[in-house]
C-alpha positions in Angstrom: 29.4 -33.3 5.9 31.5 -33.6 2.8 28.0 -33.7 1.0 26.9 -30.3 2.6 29.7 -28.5 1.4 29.3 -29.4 -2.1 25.9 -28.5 -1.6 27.0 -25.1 -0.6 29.4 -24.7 -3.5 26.8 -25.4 -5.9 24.4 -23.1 -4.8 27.4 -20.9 -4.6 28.6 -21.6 -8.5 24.9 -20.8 -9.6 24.5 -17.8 -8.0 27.6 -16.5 -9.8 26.7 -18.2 -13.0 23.1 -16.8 -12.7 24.8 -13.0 -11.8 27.0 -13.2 -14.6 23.8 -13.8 -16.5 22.1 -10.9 -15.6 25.1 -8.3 -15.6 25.7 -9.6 -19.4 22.8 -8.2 -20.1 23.6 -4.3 -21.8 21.3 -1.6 -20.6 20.3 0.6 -23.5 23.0 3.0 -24.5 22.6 6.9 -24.0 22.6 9.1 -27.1 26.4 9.8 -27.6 25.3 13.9 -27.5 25.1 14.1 -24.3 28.7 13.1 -23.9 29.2 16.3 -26.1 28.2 18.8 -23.4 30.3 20.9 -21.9 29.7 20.4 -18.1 31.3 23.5 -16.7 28.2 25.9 -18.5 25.1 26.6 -16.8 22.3 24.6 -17.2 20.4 26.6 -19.8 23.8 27.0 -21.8 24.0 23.2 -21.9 20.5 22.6 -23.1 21.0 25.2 -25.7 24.1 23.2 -26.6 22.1 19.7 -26.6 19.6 21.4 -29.1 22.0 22.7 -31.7 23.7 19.4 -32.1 20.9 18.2 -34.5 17.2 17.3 -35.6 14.9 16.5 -33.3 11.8 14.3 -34.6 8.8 13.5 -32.9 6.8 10.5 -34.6 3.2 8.9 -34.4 4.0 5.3 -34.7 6.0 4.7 -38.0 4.7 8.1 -39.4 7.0 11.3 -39.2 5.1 14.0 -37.6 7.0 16.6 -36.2 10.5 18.0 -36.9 12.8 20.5 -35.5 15.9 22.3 -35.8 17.5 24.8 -33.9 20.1 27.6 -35.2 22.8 29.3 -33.6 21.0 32.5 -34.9 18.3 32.1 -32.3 15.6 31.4 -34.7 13.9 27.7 -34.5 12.1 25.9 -37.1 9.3 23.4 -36.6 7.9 21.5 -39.6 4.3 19.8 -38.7 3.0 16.8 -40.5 -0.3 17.6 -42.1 -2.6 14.7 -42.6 -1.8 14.6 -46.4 1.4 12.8 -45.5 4.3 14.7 -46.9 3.1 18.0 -46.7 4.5 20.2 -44.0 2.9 23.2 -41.9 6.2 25.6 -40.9 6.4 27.4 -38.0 9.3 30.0 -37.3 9.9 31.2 -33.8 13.6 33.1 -31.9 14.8 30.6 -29.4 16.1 30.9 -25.9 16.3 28.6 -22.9 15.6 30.3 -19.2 15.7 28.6 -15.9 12.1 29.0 -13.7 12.2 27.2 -10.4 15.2 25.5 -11.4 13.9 24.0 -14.1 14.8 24.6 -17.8 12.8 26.2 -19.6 12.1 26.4 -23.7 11.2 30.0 -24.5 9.7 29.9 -28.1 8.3 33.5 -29.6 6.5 33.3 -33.3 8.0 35.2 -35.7 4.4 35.7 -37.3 2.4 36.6 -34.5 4.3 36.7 -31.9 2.6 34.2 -29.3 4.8 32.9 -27.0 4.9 29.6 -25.4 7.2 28.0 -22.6 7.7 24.7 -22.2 9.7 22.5 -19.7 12.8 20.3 -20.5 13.7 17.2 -20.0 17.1 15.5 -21.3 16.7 11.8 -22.3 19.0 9.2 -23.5 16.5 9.1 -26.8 16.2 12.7 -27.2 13.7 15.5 -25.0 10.5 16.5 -23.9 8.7 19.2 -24.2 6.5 19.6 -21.0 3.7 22.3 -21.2 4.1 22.8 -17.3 0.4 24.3 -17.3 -1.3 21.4 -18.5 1.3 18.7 -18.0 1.1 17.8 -22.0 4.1 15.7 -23.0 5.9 15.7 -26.3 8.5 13.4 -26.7 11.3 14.1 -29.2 14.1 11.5 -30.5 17.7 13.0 -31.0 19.1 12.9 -35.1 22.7 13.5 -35.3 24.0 16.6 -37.4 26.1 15.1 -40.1 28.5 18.1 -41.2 29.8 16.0 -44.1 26.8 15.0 -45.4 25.5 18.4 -45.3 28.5 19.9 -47.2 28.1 17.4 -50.1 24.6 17.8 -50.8 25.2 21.3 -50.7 28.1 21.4 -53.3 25.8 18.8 -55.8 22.9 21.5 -55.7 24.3 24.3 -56.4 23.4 24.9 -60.0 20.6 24.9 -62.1 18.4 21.6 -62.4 15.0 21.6 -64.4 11.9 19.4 -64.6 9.6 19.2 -67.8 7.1 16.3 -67.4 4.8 17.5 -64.2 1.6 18.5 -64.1 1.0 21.0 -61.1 -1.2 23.2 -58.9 -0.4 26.2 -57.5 -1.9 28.0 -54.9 -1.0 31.3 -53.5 2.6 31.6 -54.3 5.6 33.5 -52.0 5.5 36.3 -54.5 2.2 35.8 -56.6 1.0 37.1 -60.2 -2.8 35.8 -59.5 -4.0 35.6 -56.0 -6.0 31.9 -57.0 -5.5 28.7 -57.9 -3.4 27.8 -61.1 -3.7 24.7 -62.6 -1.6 24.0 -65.6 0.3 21.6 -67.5 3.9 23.6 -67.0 6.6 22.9 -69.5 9.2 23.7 -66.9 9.6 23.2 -63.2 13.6 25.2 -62.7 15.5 25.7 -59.6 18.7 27.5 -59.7 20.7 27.2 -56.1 23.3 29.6 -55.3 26.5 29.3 -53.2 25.2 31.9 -51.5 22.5 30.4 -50.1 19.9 32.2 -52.3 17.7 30.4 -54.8 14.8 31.1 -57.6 12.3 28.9 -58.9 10.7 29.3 -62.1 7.4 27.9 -63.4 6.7 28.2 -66.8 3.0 26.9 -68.9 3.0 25.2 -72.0 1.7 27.7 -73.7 4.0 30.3 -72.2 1.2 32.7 -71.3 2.1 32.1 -67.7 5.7 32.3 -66.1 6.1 32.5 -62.1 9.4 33.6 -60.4 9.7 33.2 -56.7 12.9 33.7 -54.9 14.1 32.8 -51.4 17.5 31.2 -49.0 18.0 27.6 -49.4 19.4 25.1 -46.8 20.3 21.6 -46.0 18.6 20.0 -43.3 21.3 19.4 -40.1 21.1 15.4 -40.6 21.8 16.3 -44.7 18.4 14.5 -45.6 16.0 17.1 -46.6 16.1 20.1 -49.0 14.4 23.2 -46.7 13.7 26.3 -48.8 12.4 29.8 -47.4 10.7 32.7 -49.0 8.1 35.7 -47.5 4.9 36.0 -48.5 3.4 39.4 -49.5 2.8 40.0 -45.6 6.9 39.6 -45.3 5.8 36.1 -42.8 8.6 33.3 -43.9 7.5 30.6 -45.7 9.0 26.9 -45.6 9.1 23.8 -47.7 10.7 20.8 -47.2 11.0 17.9 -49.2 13.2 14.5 -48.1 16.0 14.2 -50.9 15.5 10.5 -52.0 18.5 11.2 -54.6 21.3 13.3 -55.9 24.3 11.6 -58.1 25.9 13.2 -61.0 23.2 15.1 -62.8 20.1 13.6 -61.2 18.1 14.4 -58.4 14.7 13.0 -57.0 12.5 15.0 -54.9 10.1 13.2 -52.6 6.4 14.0 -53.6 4.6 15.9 -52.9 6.8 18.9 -53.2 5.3 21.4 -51.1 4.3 23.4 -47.9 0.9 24.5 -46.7 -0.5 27.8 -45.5 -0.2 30.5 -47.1 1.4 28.6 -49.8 0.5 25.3 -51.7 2.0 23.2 -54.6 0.9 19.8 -55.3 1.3 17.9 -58.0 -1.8 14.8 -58.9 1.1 12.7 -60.1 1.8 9.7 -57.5 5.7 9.9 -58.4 8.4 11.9 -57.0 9.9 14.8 -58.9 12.7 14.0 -61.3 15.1 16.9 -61.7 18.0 17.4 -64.4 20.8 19.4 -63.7 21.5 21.6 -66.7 
């Protein structure tokens, strides 16, 4: 008898032991945004909340591919991966979020062209998707924290003037252009000069100082305080976007990840396989 009941015990003690086991084990944390949300609003005023609370990237394996940012100002920026690595396809659309059949819905309007595209979505402890609810096409997107502090710093070290004078560039169809071709040159000078306003110019100058290009635009920091976005129109008034990771900013240096540039209907590459070095004069 006595043996059956120490039996029983130990099949007992090991069912605990082997329940303690399993309950020790964590189940993966949500994204700590979601905790941010104000429960009282509507459903569409909490996703819009979600969105504005940082970057969302979408990746291909290791490889960055997609990124996007949402404003308070309704307008949405998406920056697409082209297949030359760094370089960046912008696309500008106004923002709102609408409920259809219950479901919330992303309401995206180009500013260039005005297509329109809605797309279904779903909160996850990662990040979203973005559901096409036609064809059922998935895009996942992983949250990136805003860092407000961050931001604020890197936007205090730019503002000035900074200056480059060892790269060797191309430039094709600039924002505000003097020839409507390709210019390849070895330019003397590479200057930015970043406002507190948000505004900036950038100057090329040649060697040889028969060619000078001006381009103006707005200047931002990216909401996770990582990447340098600048915007200017083209001759069509369409908005125009590069972005470029900041890989360093102390003191009077910055480094610009290479290639520095957008595509469309503007392009500038450099054949050097460095990053840009900058000066701040």
């Amino acid at each position: 008898m006595k043996r059956g009941i120490v039996l029983i015990l130990g099949l007992i003690l090991a069912s605990i032991s082997s329940a303690s086991v399993i309950t020790s084990i964590e189940e993966p944390k949500c994204r700590q945004s979601l905790q941010n949300i104000d429960a009282s609003l509507s459903l569409t005023a909490q996703i819009e909340q979600d969105l504005l609370q940082g970057l969302w990237i979408r990746k291909a394996g290791e490889s960055f591919q997609q990124m996007a940012q949402f404003e308070k100002s309704g307008v949405a920026t998406f920056l697409h991966a082209a297949k030359t690595g760094s370089v960046f396809i912008a696309k500008h659309y106004v923002w709102i979020v609408e409920t259809v059949n219950e479901d919330p819905v992303l309401v995206l309007r180009a500013l260039d062209s005005g297509e329109s595209h809605r797309l279904r979505v779903e909160q996850t402890c990662q990040g979203i998707n973005l559901i096409n609810p036609v064809t059922g096409h998935l895009q996942s997107f992983d949250f990136v924290p805003a860092d407000e502090a961050l931001q604020s710093q890197k936007r205090s070290a730019l503002t000035g003037k900074w200056s480059n004078t060892t790269a060797s560039l191309t430039l094709t169809d600039p924002c505000t252009p003097e020839k409507n071709s390709t210019l390849k040159q070895d330019w003397v000078s590479f200057q930015f000069e970043f406002r507190k306003d948000g505004t900036f110019t950038q100057t090329l100058n040649s060697r040889n100082g028969d060619i000078r290009l001006v381009e103006k635009g707005t200047w931002e920091i990216s909401k996770d305080g990582k990447r340098l976005l600048l915007h200017c129109r083209d001759t069509k008034g369409d908005i125009i976007t590069q972005c470029t990771k900041i890989k360093h900013l102390e003191m009077d240096e910055m480094v610009l990840e290479r290639p520095f540039a957008a595509i469309g209907k503007r392009f500038l590459s450099s054949e050097q396989e460095t990053d840009f070095f900058f000066n701040k004069l």
